[in-house]
C-alpha positions in Angstrom: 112.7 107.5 104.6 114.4 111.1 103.9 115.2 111.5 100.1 118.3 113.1 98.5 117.8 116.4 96.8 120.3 115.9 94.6 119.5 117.5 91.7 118.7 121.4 90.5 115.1 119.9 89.0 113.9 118.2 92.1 114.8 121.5 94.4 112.6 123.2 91.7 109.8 120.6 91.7 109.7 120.5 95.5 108.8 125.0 95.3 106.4 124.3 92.9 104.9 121.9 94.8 104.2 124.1 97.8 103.5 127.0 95.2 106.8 128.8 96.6 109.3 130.6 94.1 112.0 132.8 94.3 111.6 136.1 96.7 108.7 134.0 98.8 110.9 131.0 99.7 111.2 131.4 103.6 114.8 131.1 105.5 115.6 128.1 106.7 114.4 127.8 110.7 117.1 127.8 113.1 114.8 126.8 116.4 113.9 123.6 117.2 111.3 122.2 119.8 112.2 122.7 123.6 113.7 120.7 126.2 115.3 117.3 124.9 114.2 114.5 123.1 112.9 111.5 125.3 113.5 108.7 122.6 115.4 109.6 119.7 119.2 109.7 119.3 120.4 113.1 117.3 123.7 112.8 115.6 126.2 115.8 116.3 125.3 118.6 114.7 121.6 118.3 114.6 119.7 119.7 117.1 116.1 119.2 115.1 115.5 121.8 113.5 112.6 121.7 111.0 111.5 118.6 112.6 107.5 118.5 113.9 107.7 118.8 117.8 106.0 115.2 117.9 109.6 113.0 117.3 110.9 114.9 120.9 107.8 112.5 121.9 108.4 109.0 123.5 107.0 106.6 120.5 106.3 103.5 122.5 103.7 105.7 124.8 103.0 108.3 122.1 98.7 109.0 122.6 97.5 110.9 118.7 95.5 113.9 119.3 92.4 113.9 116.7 92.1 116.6 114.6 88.5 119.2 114.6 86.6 116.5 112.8 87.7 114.0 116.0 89.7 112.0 113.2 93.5 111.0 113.1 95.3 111.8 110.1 99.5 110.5 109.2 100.2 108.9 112.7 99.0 111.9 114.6 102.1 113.3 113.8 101.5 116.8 112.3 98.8 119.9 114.0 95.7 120.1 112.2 93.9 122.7 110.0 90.7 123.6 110.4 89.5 121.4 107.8 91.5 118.7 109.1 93.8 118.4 106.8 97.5 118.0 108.3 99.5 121.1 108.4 103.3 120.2 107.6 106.4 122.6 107.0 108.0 121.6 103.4 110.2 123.8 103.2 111.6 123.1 106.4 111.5 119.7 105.9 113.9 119.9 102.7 116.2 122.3 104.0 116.5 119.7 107.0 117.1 116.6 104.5 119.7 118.7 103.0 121.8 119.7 105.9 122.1 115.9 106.7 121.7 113.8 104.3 125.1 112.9 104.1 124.8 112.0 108.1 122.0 109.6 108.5 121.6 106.4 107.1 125.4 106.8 105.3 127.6 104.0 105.0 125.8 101.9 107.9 125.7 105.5 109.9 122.1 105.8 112.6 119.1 105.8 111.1 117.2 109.1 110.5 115.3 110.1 114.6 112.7 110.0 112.3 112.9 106.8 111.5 113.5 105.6 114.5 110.4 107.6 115.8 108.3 105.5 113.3 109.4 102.1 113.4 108.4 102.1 116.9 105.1 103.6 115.9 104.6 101.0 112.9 105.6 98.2 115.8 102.9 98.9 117.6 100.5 99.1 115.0 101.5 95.9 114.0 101.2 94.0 117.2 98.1 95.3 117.5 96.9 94.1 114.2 98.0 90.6 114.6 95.8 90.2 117.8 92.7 91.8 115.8 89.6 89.7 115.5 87.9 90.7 112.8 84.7 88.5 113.5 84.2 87.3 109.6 84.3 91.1 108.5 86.9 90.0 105.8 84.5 88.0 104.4 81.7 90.4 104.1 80.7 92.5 101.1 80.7 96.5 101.9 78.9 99.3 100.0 81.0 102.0 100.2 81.4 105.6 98.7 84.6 107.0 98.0 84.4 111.2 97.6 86.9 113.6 96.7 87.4 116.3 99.4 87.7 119.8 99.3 85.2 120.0 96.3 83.4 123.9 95.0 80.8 124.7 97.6 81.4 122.2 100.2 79.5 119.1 98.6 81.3 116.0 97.1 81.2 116.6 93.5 82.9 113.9 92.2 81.7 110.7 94.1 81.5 106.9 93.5 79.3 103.9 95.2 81.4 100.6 95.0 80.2 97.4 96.9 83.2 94.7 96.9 84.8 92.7 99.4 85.8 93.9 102.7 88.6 91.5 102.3 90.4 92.6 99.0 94.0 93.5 100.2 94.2 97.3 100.1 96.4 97.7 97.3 94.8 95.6 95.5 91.4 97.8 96.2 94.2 101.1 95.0 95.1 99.6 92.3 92.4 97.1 90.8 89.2 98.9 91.8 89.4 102.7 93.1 91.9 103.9 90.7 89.7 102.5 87.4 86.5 103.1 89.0 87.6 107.2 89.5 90.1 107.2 86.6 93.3 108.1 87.9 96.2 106.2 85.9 96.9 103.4 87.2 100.9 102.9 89.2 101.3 106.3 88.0 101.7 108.2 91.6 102.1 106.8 95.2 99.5 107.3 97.8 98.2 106.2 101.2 95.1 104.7 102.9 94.7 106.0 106.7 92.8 104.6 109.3 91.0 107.6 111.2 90.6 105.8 114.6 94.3 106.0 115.1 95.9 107.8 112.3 97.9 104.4 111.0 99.2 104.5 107.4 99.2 102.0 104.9 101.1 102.5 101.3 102.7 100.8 98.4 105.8 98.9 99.8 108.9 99.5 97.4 107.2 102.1 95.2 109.8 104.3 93.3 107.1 107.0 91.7 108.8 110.5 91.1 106.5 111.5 94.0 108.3 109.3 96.3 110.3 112.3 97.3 107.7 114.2 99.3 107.3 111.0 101.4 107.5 113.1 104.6 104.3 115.6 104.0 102.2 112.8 104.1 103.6 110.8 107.1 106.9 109.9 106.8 106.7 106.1 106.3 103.6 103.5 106.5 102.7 99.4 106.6 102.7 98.0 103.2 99.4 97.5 102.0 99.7 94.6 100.3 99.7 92.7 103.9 96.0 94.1 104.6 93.0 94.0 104.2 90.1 96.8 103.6 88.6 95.1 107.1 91.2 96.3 108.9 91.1 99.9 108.4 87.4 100.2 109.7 85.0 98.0 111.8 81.4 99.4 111.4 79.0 101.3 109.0 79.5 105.0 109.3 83.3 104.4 109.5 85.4 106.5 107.6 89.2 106.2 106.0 91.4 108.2 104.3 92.8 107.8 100.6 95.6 110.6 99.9 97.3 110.4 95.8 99.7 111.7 94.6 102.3 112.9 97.4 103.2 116.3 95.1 99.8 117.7 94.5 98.1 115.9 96.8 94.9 114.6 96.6 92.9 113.9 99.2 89.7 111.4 99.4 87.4 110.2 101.7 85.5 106.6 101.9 82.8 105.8 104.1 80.9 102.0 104.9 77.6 102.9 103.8 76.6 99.3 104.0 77.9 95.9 105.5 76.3 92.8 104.3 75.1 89.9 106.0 78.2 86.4 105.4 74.8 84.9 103.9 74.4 87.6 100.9 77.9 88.4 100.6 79.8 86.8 97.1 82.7 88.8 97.0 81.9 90.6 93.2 82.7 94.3 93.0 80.2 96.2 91.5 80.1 100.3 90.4 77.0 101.1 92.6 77.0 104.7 91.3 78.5 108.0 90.8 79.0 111.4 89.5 81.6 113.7 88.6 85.0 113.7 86.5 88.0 112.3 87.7 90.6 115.6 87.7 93.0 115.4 85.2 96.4 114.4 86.6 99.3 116.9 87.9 96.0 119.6 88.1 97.9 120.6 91.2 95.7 118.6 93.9 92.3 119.3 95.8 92.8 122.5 96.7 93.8 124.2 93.5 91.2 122.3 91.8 88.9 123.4 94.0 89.8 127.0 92.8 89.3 125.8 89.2 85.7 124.4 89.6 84.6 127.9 91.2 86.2 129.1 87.9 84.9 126.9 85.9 81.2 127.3 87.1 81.4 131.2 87.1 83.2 131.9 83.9 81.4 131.3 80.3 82.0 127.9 78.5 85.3 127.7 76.9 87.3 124.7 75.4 90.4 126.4 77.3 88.8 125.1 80.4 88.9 121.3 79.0 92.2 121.1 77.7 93.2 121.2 81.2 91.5 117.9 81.6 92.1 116.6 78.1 95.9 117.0 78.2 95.9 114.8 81.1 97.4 111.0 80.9 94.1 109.9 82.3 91.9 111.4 80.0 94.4 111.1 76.6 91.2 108.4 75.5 88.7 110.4 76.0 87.3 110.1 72.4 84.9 112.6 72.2 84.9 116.3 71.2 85.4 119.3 73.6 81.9 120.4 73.0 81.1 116.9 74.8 82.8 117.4 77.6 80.9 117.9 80.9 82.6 118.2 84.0 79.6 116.9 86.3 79.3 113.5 83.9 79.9 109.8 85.1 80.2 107.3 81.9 79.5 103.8 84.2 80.1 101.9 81.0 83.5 103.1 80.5 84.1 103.1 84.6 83.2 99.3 83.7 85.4 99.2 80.9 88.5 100.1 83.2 87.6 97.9 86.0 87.2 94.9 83.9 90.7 95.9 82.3 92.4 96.2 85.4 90.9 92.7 87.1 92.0 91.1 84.2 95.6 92.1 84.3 98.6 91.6 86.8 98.7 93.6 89.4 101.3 96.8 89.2 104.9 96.2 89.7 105.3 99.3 92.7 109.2 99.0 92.4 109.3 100.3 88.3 106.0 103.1 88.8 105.1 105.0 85.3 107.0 107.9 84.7 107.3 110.3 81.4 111.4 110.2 80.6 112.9 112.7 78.0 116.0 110.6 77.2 119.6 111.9 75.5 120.4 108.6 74.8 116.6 106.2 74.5 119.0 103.2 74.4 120.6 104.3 77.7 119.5 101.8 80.6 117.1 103.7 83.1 119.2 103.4 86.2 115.8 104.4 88.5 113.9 100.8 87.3 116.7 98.3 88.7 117.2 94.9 88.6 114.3 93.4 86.5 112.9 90.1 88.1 111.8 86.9 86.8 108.8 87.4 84.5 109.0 91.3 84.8 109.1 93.4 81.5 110.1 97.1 80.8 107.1 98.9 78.4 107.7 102.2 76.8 104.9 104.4 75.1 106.7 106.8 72.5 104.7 110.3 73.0 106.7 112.4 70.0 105.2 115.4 70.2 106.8 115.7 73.7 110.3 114.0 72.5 110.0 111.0 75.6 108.1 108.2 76.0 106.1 106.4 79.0 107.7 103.6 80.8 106.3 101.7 83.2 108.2 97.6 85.0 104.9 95.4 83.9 104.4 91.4 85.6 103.8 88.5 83.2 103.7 86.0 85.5 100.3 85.6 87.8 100.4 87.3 91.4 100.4 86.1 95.1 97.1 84.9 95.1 97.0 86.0 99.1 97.4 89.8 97.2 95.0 89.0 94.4 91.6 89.1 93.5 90.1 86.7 90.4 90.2 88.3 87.4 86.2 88.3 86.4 85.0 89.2 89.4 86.9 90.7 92.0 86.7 88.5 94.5 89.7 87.7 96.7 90.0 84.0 97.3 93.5 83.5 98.4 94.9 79.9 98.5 91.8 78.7 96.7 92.2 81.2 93.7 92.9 78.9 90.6 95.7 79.7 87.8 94.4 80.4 83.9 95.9 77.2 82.7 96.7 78.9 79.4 99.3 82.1 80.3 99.4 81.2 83.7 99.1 85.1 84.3 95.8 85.6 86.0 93.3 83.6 88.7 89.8 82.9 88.7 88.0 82.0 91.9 85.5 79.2 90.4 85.9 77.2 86.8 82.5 79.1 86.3 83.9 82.7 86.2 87.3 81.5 84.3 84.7 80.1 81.5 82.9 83.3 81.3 85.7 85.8 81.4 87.4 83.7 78.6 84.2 84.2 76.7 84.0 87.7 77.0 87.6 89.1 78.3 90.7 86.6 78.4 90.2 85.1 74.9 91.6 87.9 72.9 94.4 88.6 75.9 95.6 84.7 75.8 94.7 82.4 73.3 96.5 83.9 70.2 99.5 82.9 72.8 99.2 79.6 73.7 96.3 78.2 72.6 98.8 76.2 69.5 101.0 74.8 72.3 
């Protein structure tokens, strides 16, 4: 759960983060909450300092207070803004990971009081998922619209209406559906789902992205998403959950059931209903600084400054058009299409070997973050000269669990009954019907050249 600060570059990346440098970075604290805790075991020499009052809490009794909007954000752990937005100490936080990181968790040593704080809180949550009767939910379509927060003005500016299946696994929605459909880059960043009735987290299980490290701002740990479904993080239309990327700059979403379908009209097919509004460009520093830029932007006369900002960015490095073309208020459907189809069609993303931008001394050097490659796993690299690194990514060339799948044509998830392409055995269909069609259009040009002379 904590992460080693071991190096010069990430204590810098962890100020910039926060927007903190030099003569502004605060002391470290030397008080901790009152009285003692009623759960967690300390090792000797911490006292808690720079640890949220909450972990002097009892976990297995531990009620979340709702923030000013009456929802729960990261396990009710952290006080609230008055936008409702969790209000967490980073500085703190690292100064406390580096006074004992060599304590916790160290050769076999007692876990983090942390830790131990959330296991007993992600205990809970699972029990209480296991008993859940969802009452056919997870096999009903939803319309729903996903909205970035914290947008110029006060209205959602960039926005997106989705209808899909209330059953696709949640990181398969991440990474499959939401992520194409708004245009961040795919695997590229971690993030977490929250369920606003009671503050539970969800995330990618394993995930290694260079964001990992500020794991604690945004809830110290979660469930892994790939065990649940979108029906289990709502239960009725109006509903509302949470959709954070990118731990460093931090954005933050929200998605609301505008619709749930009848079992009799539901076939499972995600569809982009609608939508306006430009995905940011990645590392733009998160909602609230991009909120500063679209006040900027609006009140300042056109320049082509202003969209190299975007245009820079990895998830805009296709944009194919000219600056004079660009239009910050636009949604292109056909190429949010484009994307989706793409990313149905393909594995899903390997969460242990994330993309990251490396800047090697040595490009034949193995990349000691990625690991142990498994059994049909492959490392890709994207050479980027102009910046002397390249792009590498762990991508899956064998098909995936079909219980955390979706077929490849259109989006449904079918579990057990999903049905292997006979030909690179890499993707699933959910009827003969839709594997016919997407070889047609899609799959032809990905696997026949392949296998089709075997």
């Amino acid at each position: 759960m904590q992460r080693l600060l071991s190096s010069n570059h990430e204590f810098r990346k962890t100020f910039s983060t926060i927007s903190l440098t030099g003569e502004d970075i605060p002391p470290r604290s030397t008080t901790r909450p009152a009285g003692k805790p009623k759960f967690v075991k300390f090792l000797a020499g911490d006292n808690g300092e720079g640890m949220p009052e909450t972990f002097f809490e009892d976990p297995r009794t531990f009620k979340p207070k709702p923030g000013p909007h009456g929802q729960i954000q990261t396990w009710g752990i952290f006080p609230y803004h008055d936008d409702n937005i969790w209000d967490f100490d980073g500085i703190q936080m690292m100064y406390r990971t580096i006074a004992h990181q060599f304590s916790y968790d160290n050769r076999g040593g007692k876990p983090w009081p942390e830790k131990q704080f959330m296991d007993v809180l992600k205990d809970r949550k699972r029990e209480q998922l296991s008993k859940l009767d969802l009452a056919d939910l997870d096999k009903k379509d939803i319309a729903i619209k996903i909205h970035l927060k914290h947008d110029a003005n006060g209205d959602p500016r960039i926005w997106r209406r989705v209808r899909l299946s209330a059953g696709m696994k949640i990181g398969v929605f991440q990474d499959k559906v939401l992520s194409p459909v708004l245009n961040w880059v795919r695997n590229l960043h971690c993030y977490t789902f929250t369920d606003l009735r009671d503050g539970a987290v969800f995330g990618p299980e394993d995930a290694n992205g260079t964001d990992i490290m500020h794991i604690n701002q945004v809830g110290y740990d979660y469930l892994p998403d790939d065990k649940y479904m979108l029906a289990h993080l709502f239960s009725k239309v109006g509903d509302t959950f949470a959709h954070l990327y990118d731990y460093g700059d931090k954005w933050y979403h929200e998605i609301e059931i505008d619709k749930i379908f009848p079992l009799e009209e539901s076939y499972g097919r995600v569809q982009i209903l609608d939508g306006k509004g430009m995905c940011p460009g990645e590392n733009m520093r998160g909602s609230y600084k991009y909120q500063d830029f679209l006040m900027a932007y609006n009140t300042d006369s056109y320049t082509e400054q202003k969209d190299a900002k975007f245009l820079i960015s990895p998830n805009y490095k296709g944009f194919g058009k000219p600056p004079s073309l660009f239009d910050i208020d636009a949604f292109d459907i056909g190429q949010a299409n484009e994307r989706l189809t793409a990313a149905l069609s393909s594995p899903n993303s390997v969460r242990a070997g994330m993309k990251a931008f490396t800047m090697p001394i040595d490009p034949r050097a193995p990349d000691s973050r990625l690991g142990k490659l498994k059994k049909g796993q492959s490392i890709q690299r994207e050479w980027d000269h102009e910046s002397h690194g390249y792009w590498q990514e762990i991508m899956s060339n064998t098909k995936d669990k079909r219980s955390q799948s979706a077929c490849a044509a259109c989006g449904k998830p079918g579990g057990q009954d999903l049905k292997t392409c006979g030909g690179c055995r890499a993707i699933l269909y959910c009827s003969a019907e839709h594997q016919k069609v997407h070889w047609k259009d899609v799959h032809k040009t990905q696997c026949s050249r392949k296998y089709l002379k075997k």
